[in-house]
C-alpha positions as CSV (number, residue, x, y, z in Angstrom):
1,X,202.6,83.3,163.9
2,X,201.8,79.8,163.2
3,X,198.5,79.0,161.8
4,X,196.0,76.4,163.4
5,X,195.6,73.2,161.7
6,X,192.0,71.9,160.5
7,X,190.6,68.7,162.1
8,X,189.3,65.7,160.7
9,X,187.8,63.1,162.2
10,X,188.5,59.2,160.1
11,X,186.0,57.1,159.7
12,X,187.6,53.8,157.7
13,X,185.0,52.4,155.1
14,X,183.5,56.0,155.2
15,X,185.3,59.1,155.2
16,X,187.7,61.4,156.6
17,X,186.6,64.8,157.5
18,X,184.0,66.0,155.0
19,X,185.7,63.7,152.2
20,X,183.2,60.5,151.7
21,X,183.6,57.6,149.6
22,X,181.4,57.8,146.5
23,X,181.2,62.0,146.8
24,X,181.1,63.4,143.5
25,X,184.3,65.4,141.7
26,X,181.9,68.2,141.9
27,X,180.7,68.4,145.3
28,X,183.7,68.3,147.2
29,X,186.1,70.6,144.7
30,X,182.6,73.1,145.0
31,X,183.3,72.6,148.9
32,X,187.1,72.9,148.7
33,X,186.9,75.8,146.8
34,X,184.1,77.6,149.5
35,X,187.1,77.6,152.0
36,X,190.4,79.3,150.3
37,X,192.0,79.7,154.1
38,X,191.5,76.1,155.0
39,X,192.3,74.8,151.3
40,X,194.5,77.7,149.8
41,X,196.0,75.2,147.0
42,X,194.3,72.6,145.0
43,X,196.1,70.7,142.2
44,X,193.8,68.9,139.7
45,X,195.5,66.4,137.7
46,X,193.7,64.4,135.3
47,X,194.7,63.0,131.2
48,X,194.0,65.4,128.5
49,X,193.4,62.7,126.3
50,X,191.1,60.5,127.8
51,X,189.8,62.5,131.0
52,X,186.7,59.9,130.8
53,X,188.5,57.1,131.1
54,X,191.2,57.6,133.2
55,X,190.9,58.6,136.9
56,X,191.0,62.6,138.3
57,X,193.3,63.0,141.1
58,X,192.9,65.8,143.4
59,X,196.4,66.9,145.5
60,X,195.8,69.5,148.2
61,X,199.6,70.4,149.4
62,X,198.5,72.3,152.4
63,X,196.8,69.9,153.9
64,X,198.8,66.4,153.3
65,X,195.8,64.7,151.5
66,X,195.5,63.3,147.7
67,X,192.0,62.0,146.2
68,X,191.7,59.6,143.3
69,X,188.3,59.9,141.4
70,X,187.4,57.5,139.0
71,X,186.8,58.7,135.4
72,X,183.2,57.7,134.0
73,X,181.2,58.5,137.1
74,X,183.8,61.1,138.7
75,X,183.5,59.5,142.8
76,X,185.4,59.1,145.2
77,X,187.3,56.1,145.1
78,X,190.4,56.2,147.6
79,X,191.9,58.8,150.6
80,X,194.9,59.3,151.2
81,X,196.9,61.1,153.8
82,X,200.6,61.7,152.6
83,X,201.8,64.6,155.1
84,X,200.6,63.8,159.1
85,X,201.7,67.0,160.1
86,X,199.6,69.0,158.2
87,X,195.9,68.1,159.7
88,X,195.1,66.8,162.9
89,X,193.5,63.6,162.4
90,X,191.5,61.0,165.1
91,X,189.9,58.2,165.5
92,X,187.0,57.7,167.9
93,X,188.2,60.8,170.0
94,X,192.1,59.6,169.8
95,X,194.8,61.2,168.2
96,X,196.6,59.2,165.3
97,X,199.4,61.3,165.7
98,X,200.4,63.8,168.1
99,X,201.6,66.8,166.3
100,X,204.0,68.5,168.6
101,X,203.3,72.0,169.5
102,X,204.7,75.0,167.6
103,X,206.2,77.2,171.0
104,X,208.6,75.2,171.9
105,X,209.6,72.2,169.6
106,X,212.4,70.1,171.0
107,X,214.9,68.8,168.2
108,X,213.5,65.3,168.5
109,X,209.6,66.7,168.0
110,X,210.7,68.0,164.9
111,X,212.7,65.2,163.8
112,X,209.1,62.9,164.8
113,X,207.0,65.8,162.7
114,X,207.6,64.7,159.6
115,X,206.2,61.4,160.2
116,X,203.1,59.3,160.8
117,X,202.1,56.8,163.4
118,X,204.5,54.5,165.0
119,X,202.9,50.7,164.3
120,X,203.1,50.4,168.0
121,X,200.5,53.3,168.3
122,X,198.5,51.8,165.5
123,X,198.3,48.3,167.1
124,X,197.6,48.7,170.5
125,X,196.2,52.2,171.2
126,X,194.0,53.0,167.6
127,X,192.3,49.3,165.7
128,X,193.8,46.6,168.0
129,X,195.4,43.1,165.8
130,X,194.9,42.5,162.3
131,X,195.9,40.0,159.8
132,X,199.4,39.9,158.2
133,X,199.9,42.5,155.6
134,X,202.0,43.1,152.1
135,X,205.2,43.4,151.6
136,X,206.4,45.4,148.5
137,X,210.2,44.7,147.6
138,X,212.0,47.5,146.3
139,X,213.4,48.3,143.2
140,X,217.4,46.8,143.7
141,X,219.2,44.7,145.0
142,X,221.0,46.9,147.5
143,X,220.2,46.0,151.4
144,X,220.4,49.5,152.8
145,X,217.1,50.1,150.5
146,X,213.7,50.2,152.4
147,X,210.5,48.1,150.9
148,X,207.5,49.1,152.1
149,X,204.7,46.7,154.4
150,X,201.0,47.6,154.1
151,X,199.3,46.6,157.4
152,X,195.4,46.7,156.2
153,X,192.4,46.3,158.5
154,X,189.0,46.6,156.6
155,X,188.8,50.4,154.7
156,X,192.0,51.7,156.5
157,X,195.6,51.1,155.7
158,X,198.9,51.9,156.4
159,X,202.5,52.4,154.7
160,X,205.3,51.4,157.3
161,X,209.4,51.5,155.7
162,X,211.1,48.1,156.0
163,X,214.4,47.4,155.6
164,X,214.8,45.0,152.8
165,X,217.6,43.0,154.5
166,X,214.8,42.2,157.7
167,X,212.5,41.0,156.0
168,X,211.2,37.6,155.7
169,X,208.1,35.9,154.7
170,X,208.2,33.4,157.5
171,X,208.8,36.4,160.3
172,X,206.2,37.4,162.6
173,X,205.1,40.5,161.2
174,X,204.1,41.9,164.8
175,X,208.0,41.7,166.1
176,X,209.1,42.7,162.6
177,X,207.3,46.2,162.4
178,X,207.8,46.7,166.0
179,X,211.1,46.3,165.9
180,X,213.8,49.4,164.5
181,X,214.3,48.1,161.0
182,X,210.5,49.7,160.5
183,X,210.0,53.3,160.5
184,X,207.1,55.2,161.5
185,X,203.9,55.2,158.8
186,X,204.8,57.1,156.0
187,X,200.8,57.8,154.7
188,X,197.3,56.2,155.2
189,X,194.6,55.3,153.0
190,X,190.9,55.2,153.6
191,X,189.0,53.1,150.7
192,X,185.8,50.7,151.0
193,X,186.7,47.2,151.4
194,X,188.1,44.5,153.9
195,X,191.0,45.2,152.8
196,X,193.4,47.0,150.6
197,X,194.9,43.9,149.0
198,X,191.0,43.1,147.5
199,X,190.3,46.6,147.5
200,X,192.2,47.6,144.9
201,X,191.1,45.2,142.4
202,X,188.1,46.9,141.7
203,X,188.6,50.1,143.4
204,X,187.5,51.9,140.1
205,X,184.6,49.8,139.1
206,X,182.8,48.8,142.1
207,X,179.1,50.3,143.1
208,X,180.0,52.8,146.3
209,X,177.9,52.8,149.4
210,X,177.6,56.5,149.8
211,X,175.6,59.1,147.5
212,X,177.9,61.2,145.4
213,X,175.7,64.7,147.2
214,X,177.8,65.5,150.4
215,X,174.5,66.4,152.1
216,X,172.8,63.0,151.0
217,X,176.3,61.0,152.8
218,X,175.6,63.4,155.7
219,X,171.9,63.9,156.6
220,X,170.6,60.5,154.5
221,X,166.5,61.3,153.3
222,X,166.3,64.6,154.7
223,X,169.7,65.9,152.6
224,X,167.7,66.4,149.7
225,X,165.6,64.5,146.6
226,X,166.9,61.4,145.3
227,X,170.2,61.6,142.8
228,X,169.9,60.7,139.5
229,X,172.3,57.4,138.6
230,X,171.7,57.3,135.0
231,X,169.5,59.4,132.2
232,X,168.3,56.9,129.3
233,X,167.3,58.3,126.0
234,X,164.6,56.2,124.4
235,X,163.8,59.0,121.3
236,X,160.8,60.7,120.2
237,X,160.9,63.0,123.6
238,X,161.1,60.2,126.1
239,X,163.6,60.0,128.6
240,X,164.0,58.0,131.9
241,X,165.8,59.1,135.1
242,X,167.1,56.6,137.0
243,X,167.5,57.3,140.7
244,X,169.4,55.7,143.6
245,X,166.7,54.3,145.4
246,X,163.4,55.8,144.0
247,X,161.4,54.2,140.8
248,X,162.3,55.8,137.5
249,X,160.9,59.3,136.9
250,X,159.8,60.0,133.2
251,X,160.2,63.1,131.6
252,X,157.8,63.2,128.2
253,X,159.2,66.6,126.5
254,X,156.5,68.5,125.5
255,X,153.9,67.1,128.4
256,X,155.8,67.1,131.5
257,X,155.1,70.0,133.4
258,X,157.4,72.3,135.9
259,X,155.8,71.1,138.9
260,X,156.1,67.4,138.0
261,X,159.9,68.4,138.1
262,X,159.9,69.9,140.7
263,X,157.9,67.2,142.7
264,X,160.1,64.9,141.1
265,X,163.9,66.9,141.0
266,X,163.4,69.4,143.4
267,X,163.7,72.7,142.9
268,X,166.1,73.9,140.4
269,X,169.1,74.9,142.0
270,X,168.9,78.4,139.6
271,X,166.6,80.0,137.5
272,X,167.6,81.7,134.1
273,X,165.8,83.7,131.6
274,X,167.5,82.8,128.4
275,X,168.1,86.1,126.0
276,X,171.6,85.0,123.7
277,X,169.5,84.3,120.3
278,X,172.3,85.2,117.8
279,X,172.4,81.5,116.7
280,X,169.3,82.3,115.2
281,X,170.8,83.0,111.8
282,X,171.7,79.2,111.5
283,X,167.7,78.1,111.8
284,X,166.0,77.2,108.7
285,X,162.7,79.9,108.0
286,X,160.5,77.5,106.4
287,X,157.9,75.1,107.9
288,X,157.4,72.9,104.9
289,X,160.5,70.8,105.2
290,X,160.8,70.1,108.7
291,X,159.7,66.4,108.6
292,X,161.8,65.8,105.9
293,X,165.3,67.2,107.4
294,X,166.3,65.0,110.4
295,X,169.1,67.9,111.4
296,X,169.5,67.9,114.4
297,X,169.2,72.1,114.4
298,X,165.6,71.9,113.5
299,X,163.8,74.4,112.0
300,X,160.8,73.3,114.3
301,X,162.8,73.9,117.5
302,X,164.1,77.4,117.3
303,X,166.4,77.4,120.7
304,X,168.1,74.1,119.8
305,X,171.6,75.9,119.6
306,X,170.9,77.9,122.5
307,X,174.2,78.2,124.6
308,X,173.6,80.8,127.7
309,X,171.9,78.4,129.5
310,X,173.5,78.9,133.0
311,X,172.3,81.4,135.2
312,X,175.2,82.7,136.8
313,X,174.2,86.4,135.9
314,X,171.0,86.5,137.8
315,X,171.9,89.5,138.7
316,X,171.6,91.4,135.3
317,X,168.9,88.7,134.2
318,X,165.0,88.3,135.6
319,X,165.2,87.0,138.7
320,X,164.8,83.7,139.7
321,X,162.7,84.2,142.9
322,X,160.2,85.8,140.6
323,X,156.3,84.9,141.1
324,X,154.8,83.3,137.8
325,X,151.5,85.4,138.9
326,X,153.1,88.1,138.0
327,X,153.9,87.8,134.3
328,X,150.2,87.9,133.6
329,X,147.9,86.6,131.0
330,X,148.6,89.4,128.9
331,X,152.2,89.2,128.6
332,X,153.8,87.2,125.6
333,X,154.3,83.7,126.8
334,X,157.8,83.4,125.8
335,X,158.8,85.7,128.6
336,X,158.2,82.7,131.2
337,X,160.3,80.4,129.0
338,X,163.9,79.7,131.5
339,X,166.5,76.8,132.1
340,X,166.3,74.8,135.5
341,X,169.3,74.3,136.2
342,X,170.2,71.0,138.4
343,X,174.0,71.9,139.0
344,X,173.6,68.9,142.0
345,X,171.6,66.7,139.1
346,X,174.4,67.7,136.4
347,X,171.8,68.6,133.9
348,X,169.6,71.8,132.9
349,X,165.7,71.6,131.5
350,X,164.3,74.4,129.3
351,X,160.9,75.0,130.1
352,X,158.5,76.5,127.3
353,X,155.4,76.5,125.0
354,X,155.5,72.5,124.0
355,X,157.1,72.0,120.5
356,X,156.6,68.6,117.7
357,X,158.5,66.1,118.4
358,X,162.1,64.5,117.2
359,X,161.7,61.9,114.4
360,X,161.5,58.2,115.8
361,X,164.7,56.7,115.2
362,X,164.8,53.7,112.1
363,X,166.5,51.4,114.2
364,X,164.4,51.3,117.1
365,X,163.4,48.0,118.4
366,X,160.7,49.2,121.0
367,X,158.5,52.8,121.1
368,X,158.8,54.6,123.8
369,X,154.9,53.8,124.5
370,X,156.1,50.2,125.4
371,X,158.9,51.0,127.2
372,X,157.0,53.1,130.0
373,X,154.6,51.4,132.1
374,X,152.8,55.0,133.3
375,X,153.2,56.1,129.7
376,X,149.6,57.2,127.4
377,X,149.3,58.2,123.9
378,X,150.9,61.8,123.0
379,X,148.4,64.6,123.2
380,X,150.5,67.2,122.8
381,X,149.0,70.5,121.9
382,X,151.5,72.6,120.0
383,X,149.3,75.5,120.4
384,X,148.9,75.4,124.2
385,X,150.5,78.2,126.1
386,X,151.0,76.4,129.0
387,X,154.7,75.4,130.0
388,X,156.2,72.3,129.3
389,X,160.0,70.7,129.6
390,X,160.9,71.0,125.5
391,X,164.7,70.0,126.6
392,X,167.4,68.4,128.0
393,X,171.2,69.7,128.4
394,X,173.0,66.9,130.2
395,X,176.3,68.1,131.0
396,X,179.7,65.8,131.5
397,X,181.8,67.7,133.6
398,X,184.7,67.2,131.6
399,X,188.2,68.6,133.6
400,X,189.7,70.9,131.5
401,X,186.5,71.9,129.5
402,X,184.9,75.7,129.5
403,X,182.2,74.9,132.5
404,X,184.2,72.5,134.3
405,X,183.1,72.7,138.3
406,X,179.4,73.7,137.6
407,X,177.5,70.9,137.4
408,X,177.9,67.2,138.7
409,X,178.9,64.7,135.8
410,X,175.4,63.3,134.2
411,X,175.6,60.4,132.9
412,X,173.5,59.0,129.8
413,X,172.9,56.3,127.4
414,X,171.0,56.1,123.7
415,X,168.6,53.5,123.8
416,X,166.8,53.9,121.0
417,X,169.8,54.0,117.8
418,X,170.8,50.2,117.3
419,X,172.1,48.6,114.9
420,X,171.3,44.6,113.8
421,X,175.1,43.6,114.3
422,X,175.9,46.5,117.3
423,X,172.8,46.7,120.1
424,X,174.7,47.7,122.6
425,X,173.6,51.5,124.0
426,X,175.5,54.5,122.8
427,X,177.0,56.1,126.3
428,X,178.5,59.2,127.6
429,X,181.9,57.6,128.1
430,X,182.3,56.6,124.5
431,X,183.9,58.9,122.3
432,X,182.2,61.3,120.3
433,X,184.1,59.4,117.0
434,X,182.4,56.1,118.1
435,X,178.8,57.7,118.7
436,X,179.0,59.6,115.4
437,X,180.0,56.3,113.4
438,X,176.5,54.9,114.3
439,X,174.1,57.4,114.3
440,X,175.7,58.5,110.9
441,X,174.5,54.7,109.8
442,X,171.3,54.5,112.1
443,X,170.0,58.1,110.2
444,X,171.7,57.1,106.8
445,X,168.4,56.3,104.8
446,X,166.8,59.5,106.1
447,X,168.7,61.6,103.8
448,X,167.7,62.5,100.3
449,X,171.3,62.9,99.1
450,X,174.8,62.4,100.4
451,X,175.7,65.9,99.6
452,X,172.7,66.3,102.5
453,X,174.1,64.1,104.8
454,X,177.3,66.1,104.3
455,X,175.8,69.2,105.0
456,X,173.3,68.7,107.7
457,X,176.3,66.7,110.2
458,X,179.1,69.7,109.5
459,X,180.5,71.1,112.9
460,X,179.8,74.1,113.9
461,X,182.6,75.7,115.7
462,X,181.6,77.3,119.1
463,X,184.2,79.1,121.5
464,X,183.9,79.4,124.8
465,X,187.0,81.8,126.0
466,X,186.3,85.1,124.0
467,X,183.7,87.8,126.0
468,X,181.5,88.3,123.0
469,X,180.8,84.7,121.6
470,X,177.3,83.3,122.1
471,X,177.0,81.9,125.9
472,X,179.0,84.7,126.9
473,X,176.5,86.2,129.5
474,X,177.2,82.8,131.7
475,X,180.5,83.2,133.7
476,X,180.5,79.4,134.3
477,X,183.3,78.6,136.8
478,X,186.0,76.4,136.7
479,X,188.4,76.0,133.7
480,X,189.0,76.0,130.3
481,X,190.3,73.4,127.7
482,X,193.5,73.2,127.7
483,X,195.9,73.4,125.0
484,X,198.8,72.7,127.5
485,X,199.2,69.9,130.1
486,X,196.9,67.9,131.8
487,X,196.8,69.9,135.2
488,X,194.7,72.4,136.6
489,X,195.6,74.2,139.9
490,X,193.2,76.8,141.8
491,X,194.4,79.6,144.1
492,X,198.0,80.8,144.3
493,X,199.4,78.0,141.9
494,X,196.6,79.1,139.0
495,X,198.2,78.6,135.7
496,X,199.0,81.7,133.9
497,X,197.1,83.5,131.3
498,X,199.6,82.6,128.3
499,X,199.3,79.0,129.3
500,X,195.2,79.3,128.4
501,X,193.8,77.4,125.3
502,X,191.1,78.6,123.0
503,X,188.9,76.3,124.7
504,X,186.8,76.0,121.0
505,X,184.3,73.2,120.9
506,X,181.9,71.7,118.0
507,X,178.2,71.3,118.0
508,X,177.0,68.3,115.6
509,X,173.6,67.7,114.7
510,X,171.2,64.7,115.0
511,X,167.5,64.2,115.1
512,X,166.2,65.2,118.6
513,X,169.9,65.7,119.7
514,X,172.8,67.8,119.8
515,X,176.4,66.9,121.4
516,X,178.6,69.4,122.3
517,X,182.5,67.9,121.7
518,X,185.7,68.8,122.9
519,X,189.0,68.4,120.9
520,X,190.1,65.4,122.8
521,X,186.5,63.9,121.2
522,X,184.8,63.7,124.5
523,X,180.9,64.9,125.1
524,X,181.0,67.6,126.8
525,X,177.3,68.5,126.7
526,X,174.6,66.5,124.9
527,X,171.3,68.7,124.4
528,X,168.3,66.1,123.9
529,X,165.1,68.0,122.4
């Protein structure tokens, strides 16, 4: 018995279905994924080598769509239906092809199934005239070969099969795709722009209308708090979240206090009680030397190689519904001390008893002091018990990395390292080879020796695949980092087990920050303390 297909409604400029331009990588794989009978395959193709920089396509087989993401910001960029027959798609309440029913198919249905709209259909019964198109020669010489004429009207466009010996640049475009050397449309793209030929240009680069949060796109003001665009580090515990279409919020580690964030961020999307400290070993013991050492594991900071910071288990860890009343004055602060985790905001804060903060950076042209406007001199009380944000985890959503899927890309930039010949801000897109090069000069006079420098900016090997390695407690979902390929398929076409890398990453060091890198030398995580 045939199964029913899934509707879509298209919306050109927009959407089709629940797929929106500008929807983030991670909100609509997180919604594919919440419906395995409607989606049952999804191929995620993307390049191991520059997964940044390149865009992520997304293939769904069973459902006759492919979705191009760009790279550095992971939105959607560009819709495309490739199969007709496999959703039933409409515009304004009409039918953009009729998909013949599965009881009794006559030969020349099924023959018609395996294509798109007829131009005729497309001109006078769906978006009326349009300008002339583009034709695309093919490749040869031969004239029984077919070239291919995009007929555009603004943020929809369509394939049609020419035959290269009918066409001609001074034909009317209307007789020539009405007549039988033009077959039926062979897909359809949906992209933002008044056309395809100027769309394309900048399809990767330009600013999209939409949010990237699906419930933003959908319900506008009411979907939710305002998404963060951009995080900007400006050192010594200062950091500035820029939003979409609210003022900057400023987090001040040490000061800012839970309900500022959650006023701010909304509530976290999950609560977890941190309890993984076997990185402990690696933390200096004494006091004394902690101004001196600008590692970025400082003694000072005791969680800064914490890894379990996902709260997946809440179901063996305290609950995050639990009422702050009820730890009591009498219990040991640290109990209270958790991660919010923002999987919508791509980033996690760890909330705890306020700790000194990170050296200011020698090459900084401004303090942070200047830089905010609502901004006072520190008071910080390292003795306080009351909770403070002490950290940020801003995580990059990297495709093929150990917690791919679990939070939206965040992206961020290093204000506060410059250089006299190189001011331009570090960012997340650069890789971590390029970053290392200057903050390895910025930080260079802060070291006693260069057997210290050595020392202090080793690697640290961390793994991510085997059960009992630190982080383990957080089943993060999504992939791995592959050793193999540059693909990543969910549901029946998963990839084997002996197809599985290691999925090892390294932690360096720097004052006030850690970064998380894969072996392809992306970010995967930078931890800003």
């Amino acid at each position: 018995m045939a199964t029913s297909l899934s509707t879509a409604q298209v919306h050109p400029n927009r959407s089709v279905g629940f797929f929106t331009l500008g929807a983030s990588l991670h909100d609509v794989l997180t919604r594919l994924k919440a419906q395995p009978q409607t989606y049952p395959s999804i191929d995620l193709s993307y390049s191991p080598s520059k997964p940044v920089a390149n865009p992520v396509i997304l293939r769904l087989p069973a459902n006759g769509f492919r979705l191009r993401f760009d790279g550095p910001d992971q939105r959607l960029r560009l819709i495309e239906v490739l199969d007709f027959t496999k959703t039933k798609l409409s515009y304004k309440n009409t039918e953009i092809v009729k998909i013949p029913s599965a009881s009794e198919p006559s030969s020349a249905d099924i023959a018609a199934s395996h294509t798109g709209p007829a131009f005729r259909h497309v001109y006078n019964r769906l978006f009326g005239p349009a300008f002339p198109g583009e034709y695309i020669a093919p490749n040869g010489e031969d004239a029984s070969l077919r070239g291919t004429y995009v007929l555009s009207y603004p943020g929809i466009a369509f394939s049609f099969p020419l035959q290269a010996s009918a066409w001609s640049p001074n034909a009317d475009f209307v007789s020539l795709l009405s007549s039988s050397a033009t077959s039926s449309a062979t897909s359809m793209a949906v992209f933002e722009g008044s056309s395809w030929s100027e769309a394309r240009i900048d399809l990767f680069n330009s600013s999209p209308q939409n949010p990237r949060s699906l419930d933003l796109a959908s319900r506008g003001r009411e979907g939710g708090p305002d998404e963060i665009e951009l995080v900007k580090v400006h050192g010594e515990g200062r950091i500035e979240l820029i939003r979409r279409s609210s003022p900057p919020f400023w987090i001040t580690l040490s000061e800012t206090a839970p309900q500022d964030l959650v006023t701010e961020l909304g509530p976290p999307d999950a609560i977890y009680r941190k309890n993984d400290r076997r990185l402990s070993i690696h933390k200096t013991r004494t006091l004394s030397g902690a101004t001196k050492r600008p590692d970025g594991i400082s003694p000072l900071h005791e969680d800064l190689t914490d890894t379990d910071q996902s709260s997946t288990h809440t179901v063996t860890d305290d609950s995050d519904n639990e009422d702050d009343s009820s730890r009591g004055a009498g219990r040991d602060n640290s109990s209270a001390e958790c991660f919010y985790n923002y999987f919508h905001h791509g980033f996690d804060i760890f909330v705890s008893q306020p700790t000194f903060p990170s050296p200011a950076s020698p090459s900084a042209l401004h303090s942070p002091l200047h830089e905010d406007p609502t901004a006072t001199q520190s008071t910080i009380n390292f003795f306080s018990s009351t909770l403070t944000a002490t950290k940020l985890l801003l995580h990059a959503n990297i495709p093929g990395s150990y917690p791919f899927n679990r939070y939206r890309r965040s992206r961020w930039t290093l204000e506060h390292v410059p250089l006299e010949h190189d001011t331009e801000a570090l960012t997340s897109e650069m890789p971590f080879e390029h970053i290392a090069s200057r903050l390895k000069e910025v930080w260079k006079s802060s070291y006693s020796t260069e057997e210290e420098e050595k020392s202090l900016q080793r690697g640290m090997v961390l793994n991510r695949d085997w059960g009992d390695s630190p982080g383990s407690s957080c089943e993060l979902l999504g992939g791995w980092e592959e050793s193999v390929g540059g693909k990543r398929m969910f549901g029946d076409d998963a990839l084997p087990e002996p197809e599985l890398g290691l999925g090892n990453t390294e932690l360096f060091g720097f004052p006030g920050m850690v970064f998380e890198v894969l072996k392809n030398g992306a970010v995967s995580c930078l931890t800003v303390f």
